[in-house]
C-alpha positions in Angstrom: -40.9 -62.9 147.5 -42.1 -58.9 147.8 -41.9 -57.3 144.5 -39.3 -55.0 145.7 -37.1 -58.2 146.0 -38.3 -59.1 142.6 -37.5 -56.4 141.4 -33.9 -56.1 143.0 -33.1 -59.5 142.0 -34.2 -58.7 138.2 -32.0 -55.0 138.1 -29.3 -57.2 139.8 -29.5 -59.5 136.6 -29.5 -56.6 134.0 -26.4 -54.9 135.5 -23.8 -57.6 136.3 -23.9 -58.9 132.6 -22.8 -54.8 131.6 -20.1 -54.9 134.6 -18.5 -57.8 133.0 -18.2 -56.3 129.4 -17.2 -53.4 130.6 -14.1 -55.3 132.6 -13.6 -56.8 129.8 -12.9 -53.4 127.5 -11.3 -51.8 130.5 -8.8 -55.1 130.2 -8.5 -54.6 126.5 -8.1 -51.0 125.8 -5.6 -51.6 129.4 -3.5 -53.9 126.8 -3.7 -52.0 123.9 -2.4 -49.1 125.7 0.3 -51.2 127.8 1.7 -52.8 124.2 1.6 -49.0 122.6 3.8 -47.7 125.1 6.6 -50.7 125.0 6.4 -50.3 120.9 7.0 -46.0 121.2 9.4 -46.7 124.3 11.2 -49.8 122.1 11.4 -47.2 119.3 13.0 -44.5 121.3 16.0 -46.8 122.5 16.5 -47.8 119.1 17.2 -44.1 118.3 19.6 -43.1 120.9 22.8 -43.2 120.3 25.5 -45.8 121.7 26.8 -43.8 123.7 23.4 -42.8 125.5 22.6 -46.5 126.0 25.6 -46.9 127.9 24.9 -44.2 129.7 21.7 -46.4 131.1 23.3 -49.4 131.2 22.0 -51.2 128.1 23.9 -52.0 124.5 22.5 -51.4 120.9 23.1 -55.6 120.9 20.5 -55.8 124.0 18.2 -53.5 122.6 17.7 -55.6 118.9 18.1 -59.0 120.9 15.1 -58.3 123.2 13.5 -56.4 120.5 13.4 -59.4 118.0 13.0 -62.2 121.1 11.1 -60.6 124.2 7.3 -60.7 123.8 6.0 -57.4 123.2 4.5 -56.8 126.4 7.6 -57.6 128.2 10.4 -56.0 126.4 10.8 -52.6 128.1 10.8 -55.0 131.5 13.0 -57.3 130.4 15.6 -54.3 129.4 15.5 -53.5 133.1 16.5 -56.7 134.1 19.7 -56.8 131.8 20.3 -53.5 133.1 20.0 -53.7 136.4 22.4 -57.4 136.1 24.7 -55.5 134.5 25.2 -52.4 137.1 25.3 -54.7 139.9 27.8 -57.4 138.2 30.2 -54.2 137.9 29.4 -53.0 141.4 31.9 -55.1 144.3 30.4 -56.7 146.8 30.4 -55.4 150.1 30.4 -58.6 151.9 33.8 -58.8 150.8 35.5 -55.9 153.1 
């Protein structure tokens, strides 16, 4: 083995360690900032008014259900989904023509 090979394999050694805690912080702060987001966007729907959530296809009734049942990180997602059931349970289908 030349020493420049020696010497690749030790700086190869030093670094990958580093890569990996830094993956692991990107992946942490990532969360942190994912879950901060769903709490302020969580606390804005709980603000509006009734008549604003209907106005995007949700109820005060689906905001404190997923609120108290969703996990945190999957609330604002899972609002979507009732959302999106909703608009296209009230749109006909049209297969039907």
């Amino acid at each position: 083995m030349t020493p420049a090979h020696s010497d690749a394999l030790a700086a190869t050694a030093v670094v990958q360690p580093a890569g990996n805690v830094r993956r692991a912080a990107v992946a942490v702060l990532s969360g942190l900032m994912h879950l901060w987001k769903t709490r302020q966007a969580m606390r804005q729907l709980s603000e509006m008014s009734d008549w604003q959530l209907a106005d995007i296809g949700l109820t005060r009734c689906d905001v404190d259900m997923v609120a108290l049942r969703a996990p945190r990180n999957e609330a604002t997602r899972r609002l979507q989904v009732i959302a999106s059931e909703r608009v296209r349970a009230m749109v006909p289908d049209r297969r039907s023509f």
